[in-house]
PyMOL Python script that loads the backbone (N, CA, C, O; Angstrom):
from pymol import cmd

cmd.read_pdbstr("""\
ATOM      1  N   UNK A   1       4.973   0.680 -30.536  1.00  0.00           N
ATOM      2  CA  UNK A   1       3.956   0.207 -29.612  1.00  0.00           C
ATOM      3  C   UNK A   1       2.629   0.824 -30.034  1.00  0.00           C
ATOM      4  O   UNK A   1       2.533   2.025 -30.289  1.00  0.00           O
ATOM      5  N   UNK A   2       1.535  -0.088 -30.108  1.00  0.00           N
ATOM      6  CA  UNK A   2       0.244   0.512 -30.570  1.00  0.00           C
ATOM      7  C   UNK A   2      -0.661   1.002 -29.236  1.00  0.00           C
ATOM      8  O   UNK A   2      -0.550   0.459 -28.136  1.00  0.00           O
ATOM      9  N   UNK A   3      -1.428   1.941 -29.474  1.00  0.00           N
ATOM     10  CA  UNK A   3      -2.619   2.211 -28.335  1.00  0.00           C
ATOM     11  C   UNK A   3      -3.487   1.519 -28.512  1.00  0.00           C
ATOM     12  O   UNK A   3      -3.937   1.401 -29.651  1.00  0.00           O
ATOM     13  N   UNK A   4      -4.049   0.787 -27.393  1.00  0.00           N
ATOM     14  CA  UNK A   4      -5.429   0.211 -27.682  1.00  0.00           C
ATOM     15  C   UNK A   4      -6.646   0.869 -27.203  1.00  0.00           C
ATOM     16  O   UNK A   4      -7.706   0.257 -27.337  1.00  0.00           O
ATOM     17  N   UNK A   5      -6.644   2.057 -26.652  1.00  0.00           N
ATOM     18  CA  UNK A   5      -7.548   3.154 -26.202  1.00  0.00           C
ATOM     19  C   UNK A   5      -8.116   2.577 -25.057  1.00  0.00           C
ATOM     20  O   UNK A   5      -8.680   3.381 -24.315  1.00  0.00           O
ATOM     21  N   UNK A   6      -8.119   1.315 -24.688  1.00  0.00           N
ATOM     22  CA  UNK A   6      -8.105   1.014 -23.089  1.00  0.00           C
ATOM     23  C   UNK A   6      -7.424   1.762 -22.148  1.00  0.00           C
ATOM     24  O   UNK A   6      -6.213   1.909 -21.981  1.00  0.00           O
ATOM     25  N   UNK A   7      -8.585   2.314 -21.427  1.00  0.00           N
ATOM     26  CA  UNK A   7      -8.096   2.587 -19.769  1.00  0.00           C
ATOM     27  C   UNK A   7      -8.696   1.787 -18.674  1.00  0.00           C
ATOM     28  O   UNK A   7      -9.923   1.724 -18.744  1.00  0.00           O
ATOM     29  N   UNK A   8      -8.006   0.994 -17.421  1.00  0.00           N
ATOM     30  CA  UNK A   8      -8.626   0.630 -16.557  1.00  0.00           C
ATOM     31  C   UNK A   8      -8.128   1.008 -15.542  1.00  0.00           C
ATOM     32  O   UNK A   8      -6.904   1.051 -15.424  1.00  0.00           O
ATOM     33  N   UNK A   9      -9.191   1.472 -14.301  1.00  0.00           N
ATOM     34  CA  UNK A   9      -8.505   1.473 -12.880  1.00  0.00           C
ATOM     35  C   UNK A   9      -8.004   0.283 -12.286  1.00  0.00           C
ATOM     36  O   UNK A   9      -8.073  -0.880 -12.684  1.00  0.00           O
ATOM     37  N   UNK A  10      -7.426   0.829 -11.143  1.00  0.00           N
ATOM     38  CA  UNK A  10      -7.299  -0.452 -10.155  1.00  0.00           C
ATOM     39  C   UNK A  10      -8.196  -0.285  -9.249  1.00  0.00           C
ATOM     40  O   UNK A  10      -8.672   0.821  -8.995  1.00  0.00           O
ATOM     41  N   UNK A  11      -8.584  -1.542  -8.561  1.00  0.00           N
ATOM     42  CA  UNK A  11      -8.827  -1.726  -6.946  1.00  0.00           C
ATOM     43  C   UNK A  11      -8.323  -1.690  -5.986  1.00  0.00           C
ATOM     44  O   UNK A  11      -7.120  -1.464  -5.857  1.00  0.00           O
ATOM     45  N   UNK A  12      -9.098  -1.900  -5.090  1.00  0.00           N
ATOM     46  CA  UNK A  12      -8.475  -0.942  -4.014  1.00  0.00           C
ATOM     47  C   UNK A  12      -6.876  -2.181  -3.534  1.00  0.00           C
ATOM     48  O   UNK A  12      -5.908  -1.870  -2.839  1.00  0.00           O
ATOM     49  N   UNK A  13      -7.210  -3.823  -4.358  1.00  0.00           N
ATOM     50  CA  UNK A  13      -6.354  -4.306  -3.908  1.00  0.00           C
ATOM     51  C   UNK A  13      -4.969  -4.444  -5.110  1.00  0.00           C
ATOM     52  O   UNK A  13      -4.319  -5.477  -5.269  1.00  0.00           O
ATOM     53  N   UNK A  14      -4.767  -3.297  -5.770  1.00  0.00           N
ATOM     54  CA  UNK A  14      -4.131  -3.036  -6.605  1.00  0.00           C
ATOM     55  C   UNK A  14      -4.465  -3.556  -7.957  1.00  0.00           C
ATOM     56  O   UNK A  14      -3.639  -3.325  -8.840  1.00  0.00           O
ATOM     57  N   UNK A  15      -5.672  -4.302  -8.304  1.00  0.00           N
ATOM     58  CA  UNK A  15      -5.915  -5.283  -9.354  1.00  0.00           C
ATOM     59  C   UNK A  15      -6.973  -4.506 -10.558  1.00  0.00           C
ATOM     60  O   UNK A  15      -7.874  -3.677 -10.437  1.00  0.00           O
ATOM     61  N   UNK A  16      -6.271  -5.343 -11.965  1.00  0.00           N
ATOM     62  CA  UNK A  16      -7.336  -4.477 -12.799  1.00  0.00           C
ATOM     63  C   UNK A  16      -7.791  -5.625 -13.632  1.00  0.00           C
ATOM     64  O   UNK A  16      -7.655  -6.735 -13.119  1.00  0.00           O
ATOM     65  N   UNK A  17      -8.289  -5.559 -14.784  1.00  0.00           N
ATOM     66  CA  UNK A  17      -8.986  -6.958 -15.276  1.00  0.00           C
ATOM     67  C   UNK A  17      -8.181  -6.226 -16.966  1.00  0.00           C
ATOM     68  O   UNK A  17      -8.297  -5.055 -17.329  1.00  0.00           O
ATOM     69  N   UNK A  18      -7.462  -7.264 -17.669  1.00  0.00           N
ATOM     70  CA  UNK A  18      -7.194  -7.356 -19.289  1.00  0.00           C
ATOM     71  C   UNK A  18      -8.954  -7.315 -20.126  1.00  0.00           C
ATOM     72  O   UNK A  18      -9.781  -8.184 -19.848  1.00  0.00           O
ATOM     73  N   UNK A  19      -9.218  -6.344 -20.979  1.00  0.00           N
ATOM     74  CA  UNK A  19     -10.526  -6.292 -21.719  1.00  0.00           C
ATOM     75  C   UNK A  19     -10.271  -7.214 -22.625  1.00  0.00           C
ATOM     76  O   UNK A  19      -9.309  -7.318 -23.385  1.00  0.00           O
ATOM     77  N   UNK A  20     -11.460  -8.055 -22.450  1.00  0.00           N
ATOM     78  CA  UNK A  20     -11.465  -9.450 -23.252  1.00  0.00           C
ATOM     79  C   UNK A  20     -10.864  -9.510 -24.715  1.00  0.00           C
ATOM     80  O   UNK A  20     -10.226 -10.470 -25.147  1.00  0.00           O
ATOM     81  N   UNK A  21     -11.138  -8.410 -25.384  1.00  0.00           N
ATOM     82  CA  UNK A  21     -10.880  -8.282 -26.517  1.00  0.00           C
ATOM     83  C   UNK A  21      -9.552  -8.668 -26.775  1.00  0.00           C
ATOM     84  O   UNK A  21      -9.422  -9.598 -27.571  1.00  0.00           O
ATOM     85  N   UNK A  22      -8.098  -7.961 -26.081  1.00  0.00           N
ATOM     86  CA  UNK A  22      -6.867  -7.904 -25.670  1.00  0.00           C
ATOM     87  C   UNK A  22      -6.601  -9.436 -25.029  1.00  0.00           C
ATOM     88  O   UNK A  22      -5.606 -10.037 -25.433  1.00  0.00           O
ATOM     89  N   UNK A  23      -6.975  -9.710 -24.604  1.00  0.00           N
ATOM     90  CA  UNK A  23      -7.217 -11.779 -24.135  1.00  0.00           C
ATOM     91  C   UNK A  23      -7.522 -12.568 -24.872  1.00  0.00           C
ATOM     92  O   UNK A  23      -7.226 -13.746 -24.676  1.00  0.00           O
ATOM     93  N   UNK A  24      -8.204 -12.168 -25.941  1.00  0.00           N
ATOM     94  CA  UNK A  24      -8.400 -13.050 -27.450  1.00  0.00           C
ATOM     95  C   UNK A  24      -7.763 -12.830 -28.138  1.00  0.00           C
ATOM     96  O   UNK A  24      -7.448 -13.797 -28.831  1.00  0.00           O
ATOM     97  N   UNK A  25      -6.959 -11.218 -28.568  1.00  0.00           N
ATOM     98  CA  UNK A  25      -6.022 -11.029 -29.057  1.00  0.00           C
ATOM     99  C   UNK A  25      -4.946 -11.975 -29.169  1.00  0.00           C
ATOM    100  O   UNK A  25      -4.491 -12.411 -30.226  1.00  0.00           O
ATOM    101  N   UNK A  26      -4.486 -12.326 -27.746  1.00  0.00           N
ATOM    102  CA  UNK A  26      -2.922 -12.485 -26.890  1.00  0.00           C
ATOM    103  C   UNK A  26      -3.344 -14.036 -26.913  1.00  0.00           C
ATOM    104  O   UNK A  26      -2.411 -14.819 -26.734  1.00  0.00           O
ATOM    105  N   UNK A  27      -4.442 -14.509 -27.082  1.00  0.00           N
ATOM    106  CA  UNK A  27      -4.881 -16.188 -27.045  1.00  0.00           C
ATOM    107  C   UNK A  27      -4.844 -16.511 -25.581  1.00  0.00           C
ATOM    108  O   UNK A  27      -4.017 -17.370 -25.273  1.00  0.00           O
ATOM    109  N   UNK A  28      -5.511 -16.040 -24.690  1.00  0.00           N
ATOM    110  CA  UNK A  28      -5.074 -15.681 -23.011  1.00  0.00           C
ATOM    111  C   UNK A  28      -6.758 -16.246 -23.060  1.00  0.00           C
ATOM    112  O   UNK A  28      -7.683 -15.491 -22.758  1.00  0.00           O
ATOM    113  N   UNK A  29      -6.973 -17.685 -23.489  1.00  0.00           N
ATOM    114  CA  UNK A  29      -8.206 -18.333 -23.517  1.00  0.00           C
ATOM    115  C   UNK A  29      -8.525 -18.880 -21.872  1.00  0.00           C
ATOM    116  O   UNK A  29      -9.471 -18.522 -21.171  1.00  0.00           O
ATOM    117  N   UNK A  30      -7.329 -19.945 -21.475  1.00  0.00           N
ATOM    118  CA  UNK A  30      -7.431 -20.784 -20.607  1.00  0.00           C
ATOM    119  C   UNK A  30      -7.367 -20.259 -19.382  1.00  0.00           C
ATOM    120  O   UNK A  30      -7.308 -19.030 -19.359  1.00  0.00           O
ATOM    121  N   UNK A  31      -7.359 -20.882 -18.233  1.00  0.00           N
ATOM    122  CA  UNK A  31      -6.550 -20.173 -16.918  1.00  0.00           C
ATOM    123  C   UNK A  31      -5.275 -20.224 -16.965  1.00  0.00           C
ATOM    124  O   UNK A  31      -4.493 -19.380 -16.527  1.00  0.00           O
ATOM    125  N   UNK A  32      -4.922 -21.660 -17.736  1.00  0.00           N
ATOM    126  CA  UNK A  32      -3.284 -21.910 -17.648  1.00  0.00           C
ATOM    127  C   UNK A  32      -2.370 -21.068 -18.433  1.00  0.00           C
ATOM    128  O   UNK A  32      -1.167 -21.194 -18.661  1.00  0.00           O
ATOM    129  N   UNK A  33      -3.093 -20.318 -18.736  1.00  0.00           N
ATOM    130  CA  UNK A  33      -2.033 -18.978 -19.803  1.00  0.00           C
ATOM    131  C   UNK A  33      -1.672 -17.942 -18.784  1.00  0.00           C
ATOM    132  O   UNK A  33      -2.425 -17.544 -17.896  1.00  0.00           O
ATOM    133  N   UNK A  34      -0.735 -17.639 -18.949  1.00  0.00           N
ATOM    134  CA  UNK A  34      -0.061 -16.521 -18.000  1.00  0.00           C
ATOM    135  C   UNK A  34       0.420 -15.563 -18.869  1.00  0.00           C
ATOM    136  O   UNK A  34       0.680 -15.673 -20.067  1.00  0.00           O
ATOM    137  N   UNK A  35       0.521 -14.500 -18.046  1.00  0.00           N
ATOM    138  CA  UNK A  35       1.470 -13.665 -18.761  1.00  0.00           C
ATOM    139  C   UNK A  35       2.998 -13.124 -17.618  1.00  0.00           C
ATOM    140  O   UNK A  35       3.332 -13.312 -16.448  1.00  0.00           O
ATOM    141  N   UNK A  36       3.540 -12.398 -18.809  1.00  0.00           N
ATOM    142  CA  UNK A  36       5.281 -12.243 -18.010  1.00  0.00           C
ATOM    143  C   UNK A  36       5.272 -10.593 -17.897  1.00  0.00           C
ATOM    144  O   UNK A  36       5.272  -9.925 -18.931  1.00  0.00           O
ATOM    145  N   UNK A  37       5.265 -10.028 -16.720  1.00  0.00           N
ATOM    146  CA  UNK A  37       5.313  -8.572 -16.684  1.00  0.00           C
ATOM    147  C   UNK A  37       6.836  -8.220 -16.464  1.00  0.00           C
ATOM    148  O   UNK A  37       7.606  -8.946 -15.837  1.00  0.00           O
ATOM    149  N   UNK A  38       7.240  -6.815 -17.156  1.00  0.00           N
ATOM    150  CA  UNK A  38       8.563  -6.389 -17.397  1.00  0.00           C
ATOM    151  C   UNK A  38       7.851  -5.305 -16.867  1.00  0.00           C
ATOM    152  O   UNK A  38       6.702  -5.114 -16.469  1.00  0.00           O
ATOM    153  N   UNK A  39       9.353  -4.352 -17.035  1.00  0.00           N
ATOM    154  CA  UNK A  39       9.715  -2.857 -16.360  1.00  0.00           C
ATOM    155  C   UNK A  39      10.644  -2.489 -17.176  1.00  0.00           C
ATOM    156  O   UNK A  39      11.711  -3.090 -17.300  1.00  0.00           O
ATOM    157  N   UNK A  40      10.209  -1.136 -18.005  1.00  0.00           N
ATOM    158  CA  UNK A  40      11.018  -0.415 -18.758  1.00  0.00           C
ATOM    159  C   UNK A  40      11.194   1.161 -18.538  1.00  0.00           C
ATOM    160  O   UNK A  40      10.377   1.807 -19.194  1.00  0.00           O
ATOM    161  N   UNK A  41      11.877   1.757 -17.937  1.00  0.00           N
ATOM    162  CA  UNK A  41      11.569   2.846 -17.852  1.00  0.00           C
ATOM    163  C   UNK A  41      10.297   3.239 -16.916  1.00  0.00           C
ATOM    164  O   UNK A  41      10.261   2.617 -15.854  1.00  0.00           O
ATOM    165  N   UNK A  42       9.280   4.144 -17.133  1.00  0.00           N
ATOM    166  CA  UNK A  42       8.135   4.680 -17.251  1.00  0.00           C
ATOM    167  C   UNK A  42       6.979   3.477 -17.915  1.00  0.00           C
ATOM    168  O   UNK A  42       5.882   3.846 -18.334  1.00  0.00           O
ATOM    169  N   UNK A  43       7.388   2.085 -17.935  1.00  0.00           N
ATOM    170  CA  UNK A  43       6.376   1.390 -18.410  1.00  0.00           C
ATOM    171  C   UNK A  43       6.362   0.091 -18.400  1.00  0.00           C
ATOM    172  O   UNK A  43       7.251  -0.695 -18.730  1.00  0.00           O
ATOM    173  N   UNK A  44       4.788  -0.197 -17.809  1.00  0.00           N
ATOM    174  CA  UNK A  44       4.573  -1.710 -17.404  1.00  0.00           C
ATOM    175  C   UNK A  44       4.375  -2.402 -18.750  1.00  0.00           C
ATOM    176  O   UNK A  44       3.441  -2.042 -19.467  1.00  0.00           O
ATOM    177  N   UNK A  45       5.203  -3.379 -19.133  1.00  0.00           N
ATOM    178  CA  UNK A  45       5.172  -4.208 -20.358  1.00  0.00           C
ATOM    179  C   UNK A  45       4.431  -5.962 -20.205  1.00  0.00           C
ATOM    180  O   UNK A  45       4.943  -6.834 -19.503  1.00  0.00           O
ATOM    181  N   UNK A  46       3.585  -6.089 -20.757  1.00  0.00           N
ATOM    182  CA  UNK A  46       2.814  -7.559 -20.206  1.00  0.00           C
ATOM    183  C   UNK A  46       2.724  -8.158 -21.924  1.00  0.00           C
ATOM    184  O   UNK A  46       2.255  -7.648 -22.941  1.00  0.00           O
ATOM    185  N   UNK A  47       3.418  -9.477 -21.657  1.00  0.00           N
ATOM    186  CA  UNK A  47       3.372 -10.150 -22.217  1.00  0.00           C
ATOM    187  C   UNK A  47       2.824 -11.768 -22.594  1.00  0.00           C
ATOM    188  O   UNK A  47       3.578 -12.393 -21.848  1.00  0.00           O
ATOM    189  N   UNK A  48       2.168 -12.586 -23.132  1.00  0.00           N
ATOM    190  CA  UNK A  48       1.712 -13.770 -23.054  1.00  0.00           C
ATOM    191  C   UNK A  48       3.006 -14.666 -22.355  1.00  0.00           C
ATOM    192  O   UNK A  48       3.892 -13.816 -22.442  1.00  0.00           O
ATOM    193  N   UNK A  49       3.370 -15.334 -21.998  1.00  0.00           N
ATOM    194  CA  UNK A  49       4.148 -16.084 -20.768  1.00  0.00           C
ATOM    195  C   UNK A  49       4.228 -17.418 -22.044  1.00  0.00           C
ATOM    196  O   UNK A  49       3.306 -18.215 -22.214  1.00  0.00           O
ATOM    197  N   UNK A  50       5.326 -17.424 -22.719  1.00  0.00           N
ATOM    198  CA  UNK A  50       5.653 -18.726 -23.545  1.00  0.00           C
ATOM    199  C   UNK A  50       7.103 -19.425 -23.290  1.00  0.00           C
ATOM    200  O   UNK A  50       8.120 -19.027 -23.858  1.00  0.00           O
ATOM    201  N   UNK A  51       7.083 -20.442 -22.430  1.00  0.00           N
ATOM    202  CA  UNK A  51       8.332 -21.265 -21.701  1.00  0.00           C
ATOM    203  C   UNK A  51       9.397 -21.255 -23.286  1.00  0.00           C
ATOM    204  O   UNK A  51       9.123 -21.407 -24.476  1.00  0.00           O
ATOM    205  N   UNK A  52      10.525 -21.026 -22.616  1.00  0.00           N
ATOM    206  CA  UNK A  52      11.619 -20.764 -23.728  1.00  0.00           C
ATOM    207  C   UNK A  52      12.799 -20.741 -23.022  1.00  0.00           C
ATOM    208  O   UNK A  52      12.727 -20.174 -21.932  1.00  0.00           O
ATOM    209  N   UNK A  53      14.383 -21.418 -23.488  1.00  0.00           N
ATOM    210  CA  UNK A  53      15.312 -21.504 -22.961  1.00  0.00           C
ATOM    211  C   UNK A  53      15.821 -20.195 -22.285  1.00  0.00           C
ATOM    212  O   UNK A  53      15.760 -19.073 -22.788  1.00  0.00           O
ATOM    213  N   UNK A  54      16.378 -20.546 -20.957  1.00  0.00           N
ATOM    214  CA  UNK A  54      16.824 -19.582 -20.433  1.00  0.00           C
ATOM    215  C   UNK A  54      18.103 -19.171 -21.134  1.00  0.00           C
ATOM    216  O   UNK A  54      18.133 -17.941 -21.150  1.00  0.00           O
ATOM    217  N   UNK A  55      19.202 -19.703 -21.735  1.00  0.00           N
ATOM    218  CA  UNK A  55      19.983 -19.061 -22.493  1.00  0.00           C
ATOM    219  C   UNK A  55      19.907 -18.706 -23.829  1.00  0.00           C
ATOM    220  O   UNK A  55      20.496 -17.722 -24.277  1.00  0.00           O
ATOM    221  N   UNK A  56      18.925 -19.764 -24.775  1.00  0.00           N
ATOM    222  CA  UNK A  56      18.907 -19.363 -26.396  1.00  0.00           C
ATOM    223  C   UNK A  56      17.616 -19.134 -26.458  1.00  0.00           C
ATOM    224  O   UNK A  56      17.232 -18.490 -27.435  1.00  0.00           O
ATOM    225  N   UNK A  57      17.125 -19.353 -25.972  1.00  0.00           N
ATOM    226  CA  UNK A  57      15.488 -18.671 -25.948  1.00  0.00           C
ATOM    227  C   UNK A  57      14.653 -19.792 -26.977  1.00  0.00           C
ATOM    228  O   UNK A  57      13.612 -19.407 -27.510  1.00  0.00           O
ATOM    229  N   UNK A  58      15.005 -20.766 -27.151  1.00  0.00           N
ATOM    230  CA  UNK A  58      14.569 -21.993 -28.099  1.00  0.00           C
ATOM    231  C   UNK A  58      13.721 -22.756 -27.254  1.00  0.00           C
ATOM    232  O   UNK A  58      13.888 -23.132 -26.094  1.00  0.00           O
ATOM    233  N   UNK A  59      12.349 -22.988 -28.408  1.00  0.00           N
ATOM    234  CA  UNK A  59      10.897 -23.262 -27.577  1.00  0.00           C
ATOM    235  C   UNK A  59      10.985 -24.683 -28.264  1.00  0.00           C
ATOM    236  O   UNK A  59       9.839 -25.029 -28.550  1.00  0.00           O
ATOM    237  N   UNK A  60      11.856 -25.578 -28.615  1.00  0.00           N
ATOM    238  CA  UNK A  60      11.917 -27.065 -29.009  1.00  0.00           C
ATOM    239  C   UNK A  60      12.952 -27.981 -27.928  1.00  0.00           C
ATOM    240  O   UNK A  60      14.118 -27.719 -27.631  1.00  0.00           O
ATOM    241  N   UNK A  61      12.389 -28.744 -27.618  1.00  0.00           N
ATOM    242  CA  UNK A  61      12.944 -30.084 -26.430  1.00  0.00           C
ATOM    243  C   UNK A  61      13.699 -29.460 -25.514  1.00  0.00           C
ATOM    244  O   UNK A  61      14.926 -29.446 -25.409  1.00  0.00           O
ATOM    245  N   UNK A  62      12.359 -28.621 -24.451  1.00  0.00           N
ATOM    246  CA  UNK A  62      12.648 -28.356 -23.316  1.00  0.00           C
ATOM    247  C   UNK A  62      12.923 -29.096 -22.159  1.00  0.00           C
ATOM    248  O   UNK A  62      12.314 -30.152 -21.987  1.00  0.00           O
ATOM    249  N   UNK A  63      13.805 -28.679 -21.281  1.00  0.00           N
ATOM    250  CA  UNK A  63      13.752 -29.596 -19.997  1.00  0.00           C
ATOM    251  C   UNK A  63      13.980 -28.759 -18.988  1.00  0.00           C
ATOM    252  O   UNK A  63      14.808 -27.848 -18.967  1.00  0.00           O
ATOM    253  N   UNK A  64      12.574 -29.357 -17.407  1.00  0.00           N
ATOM    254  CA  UNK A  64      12.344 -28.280 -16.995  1.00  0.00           C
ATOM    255  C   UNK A  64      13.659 -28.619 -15.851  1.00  0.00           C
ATOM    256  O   UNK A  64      14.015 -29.793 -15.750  1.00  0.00           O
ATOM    257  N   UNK A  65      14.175 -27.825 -15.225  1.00  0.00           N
ATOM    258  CA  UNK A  65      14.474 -28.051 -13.528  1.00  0.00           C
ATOM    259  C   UNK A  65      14.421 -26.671 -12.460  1.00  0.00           C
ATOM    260  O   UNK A  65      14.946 -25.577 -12.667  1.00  0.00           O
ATOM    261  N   UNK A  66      13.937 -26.926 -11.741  1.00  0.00           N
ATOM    262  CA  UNK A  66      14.145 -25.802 -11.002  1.00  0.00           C
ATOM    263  C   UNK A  66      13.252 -24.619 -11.416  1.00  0.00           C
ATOM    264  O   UNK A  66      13.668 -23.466 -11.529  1.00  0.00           O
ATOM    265  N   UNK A  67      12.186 -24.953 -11.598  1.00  0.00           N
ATOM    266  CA  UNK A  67      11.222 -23.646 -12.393  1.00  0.00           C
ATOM    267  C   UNK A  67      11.886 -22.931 -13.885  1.00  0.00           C
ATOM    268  O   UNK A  67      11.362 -21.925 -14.364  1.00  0.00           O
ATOM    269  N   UNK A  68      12.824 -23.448 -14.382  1.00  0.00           N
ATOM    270  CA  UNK A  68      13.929 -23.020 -15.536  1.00  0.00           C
ATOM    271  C   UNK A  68      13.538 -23.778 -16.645  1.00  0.00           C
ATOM    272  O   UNK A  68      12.839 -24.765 -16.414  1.00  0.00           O
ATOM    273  N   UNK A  69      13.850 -23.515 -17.828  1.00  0.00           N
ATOM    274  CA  UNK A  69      13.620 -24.109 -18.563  1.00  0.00           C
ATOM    275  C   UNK A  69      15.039 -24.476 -19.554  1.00  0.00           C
ATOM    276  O   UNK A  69      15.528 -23.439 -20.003  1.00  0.00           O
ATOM    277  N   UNK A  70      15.475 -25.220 -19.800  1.00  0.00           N
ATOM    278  CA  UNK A  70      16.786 -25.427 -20.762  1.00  0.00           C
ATOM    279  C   UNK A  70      16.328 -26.234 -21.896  1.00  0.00           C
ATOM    280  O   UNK A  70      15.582 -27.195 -21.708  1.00  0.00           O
ATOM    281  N   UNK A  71      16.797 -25.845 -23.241  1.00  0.00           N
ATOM    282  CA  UNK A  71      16.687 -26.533 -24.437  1.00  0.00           C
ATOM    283  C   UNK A  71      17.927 -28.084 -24.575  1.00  0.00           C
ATOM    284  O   UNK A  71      19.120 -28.120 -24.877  1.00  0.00           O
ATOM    285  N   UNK A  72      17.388 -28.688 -24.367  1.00  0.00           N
ATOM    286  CA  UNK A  72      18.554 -29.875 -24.954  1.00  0.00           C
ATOM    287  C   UNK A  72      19.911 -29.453 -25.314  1.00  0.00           C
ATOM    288  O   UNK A  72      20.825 -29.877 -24.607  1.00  0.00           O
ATOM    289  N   UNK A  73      20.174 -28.722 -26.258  1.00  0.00           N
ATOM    290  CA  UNK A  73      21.218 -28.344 -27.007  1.00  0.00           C
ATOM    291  C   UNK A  73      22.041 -27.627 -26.040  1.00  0.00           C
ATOM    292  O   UNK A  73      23.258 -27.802 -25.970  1.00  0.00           O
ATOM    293  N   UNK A  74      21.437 -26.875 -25.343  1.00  0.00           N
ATOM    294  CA  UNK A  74      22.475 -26.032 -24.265  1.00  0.00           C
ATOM    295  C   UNK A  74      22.460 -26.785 -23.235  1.00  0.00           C
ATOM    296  O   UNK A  74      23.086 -26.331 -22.278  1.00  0.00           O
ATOM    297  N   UNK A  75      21.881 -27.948 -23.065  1.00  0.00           N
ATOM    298  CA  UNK A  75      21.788 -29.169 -22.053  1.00  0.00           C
ATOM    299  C   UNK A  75      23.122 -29.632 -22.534  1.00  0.00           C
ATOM    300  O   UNK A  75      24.110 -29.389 -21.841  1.00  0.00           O
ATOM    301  N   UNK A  76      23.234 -30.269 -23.649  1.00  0.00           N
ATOM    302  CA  UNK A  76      24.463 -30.403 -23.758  1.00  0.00           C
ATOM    303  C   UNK A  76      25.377 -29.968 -23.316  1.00  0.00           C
ATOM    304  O   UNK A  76      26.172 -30.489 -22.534  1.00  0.00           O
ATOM    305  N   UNK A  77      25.375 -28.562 -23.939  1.00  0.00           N
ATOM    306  CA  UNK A  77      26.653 -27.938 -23.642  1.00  0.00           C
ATOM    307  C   UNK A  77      27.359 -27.647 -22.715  1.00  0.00           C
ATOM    308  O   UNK A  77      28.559 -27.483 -22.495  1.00  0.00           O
ATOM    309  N   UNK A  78      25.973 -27.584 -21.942  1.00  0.00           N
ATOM    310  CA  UNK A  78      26.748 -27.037 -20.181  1.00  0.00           C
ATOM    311  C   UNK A  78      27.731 -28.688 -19.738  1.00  0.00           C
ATOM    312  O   UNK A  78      28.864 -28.755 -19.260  1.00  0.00           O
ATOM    313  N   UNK A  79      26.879 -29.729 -20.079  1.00  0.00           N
ATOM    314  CA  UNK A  79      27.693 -31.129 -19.586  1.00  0.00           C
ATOM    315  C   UNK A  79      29.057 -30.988 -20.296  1.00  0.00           C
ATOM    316  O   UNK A  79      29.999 -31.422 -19.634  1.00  0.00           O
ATOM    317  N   UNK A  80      29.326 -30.528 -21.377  1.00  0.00           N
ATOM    318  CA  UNK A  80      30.482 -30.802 -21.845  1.00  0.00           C
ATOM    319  C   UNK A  80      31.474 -30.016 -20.745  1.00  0.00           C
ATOM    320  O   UNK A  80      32.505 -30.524 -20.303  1.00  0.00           O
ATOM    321  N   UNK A  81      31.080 -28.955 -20.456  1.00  0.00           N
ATOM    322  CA  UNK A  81      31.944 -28.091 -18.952  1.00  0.00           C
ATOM    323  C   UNK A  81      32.342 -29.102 -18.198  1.00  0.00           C
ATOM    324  O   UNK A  81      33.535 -29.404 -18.240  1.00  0.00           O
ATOM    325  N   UNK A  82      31.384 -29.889 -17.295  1.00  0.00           N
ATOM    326  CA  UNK A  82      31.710 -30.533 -16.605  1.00  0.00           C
ATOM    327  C   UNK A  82      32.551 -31.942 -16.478  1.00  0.00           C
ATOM    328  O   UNK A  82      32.966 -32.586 -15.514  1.00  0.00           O
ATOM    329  N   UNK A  83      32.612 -32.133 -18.046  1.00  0.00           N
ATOM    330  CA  UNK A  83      33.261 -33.468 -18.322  1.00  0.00           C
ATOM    331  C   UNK A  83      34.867 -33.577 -18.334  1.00  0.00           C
ATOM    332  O   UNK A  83      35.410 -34.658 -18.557  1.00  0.00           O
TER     333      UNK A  83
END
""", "prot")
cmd.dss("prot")
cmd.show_as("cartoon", "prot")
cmd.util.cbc("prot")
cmd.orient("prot")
């Protein structure tokens, strides 16, 4: 993990702002870019937010349901269960 020598506070409503630099970095251009926060230990992990299968993690012929995302291929597969 690299340092980026950024420090920011928060507000008083818990909120801090990403330094632009780190937002051009991450391509965090639009509003519609999100990011995905984790918990490791002792540390908040933030990541750019890129839709990817919930089981193979494959970012080609998604389909959404349910806020989820499934790749075709494991679309398949789950139907074959049920058949």
């Amino acid at each position: 993990m690299n340092a980026t020598g950024f420090v920011r506070k928060f507000d008083e409503n818990g909120r801090f702002v990403l330094p632009m630099e780190l937002r051009k970095k991450l391509h965090l251009t639009s509003q519609e870019d999100a990011i995905e926060i984790f918990v490791e230990d002792d540390m908040i992990i933030l990541r750019k937010y890129e839709p990817a299968c919930i089981f193979c993690q494959g970012m080609e012929d998604l389909i959404g349901y349910k806020d989820k995302k499934v790749c075709r291929k494991c679309s398949e597969k789950i139907n074959v269960l049920f058949e």
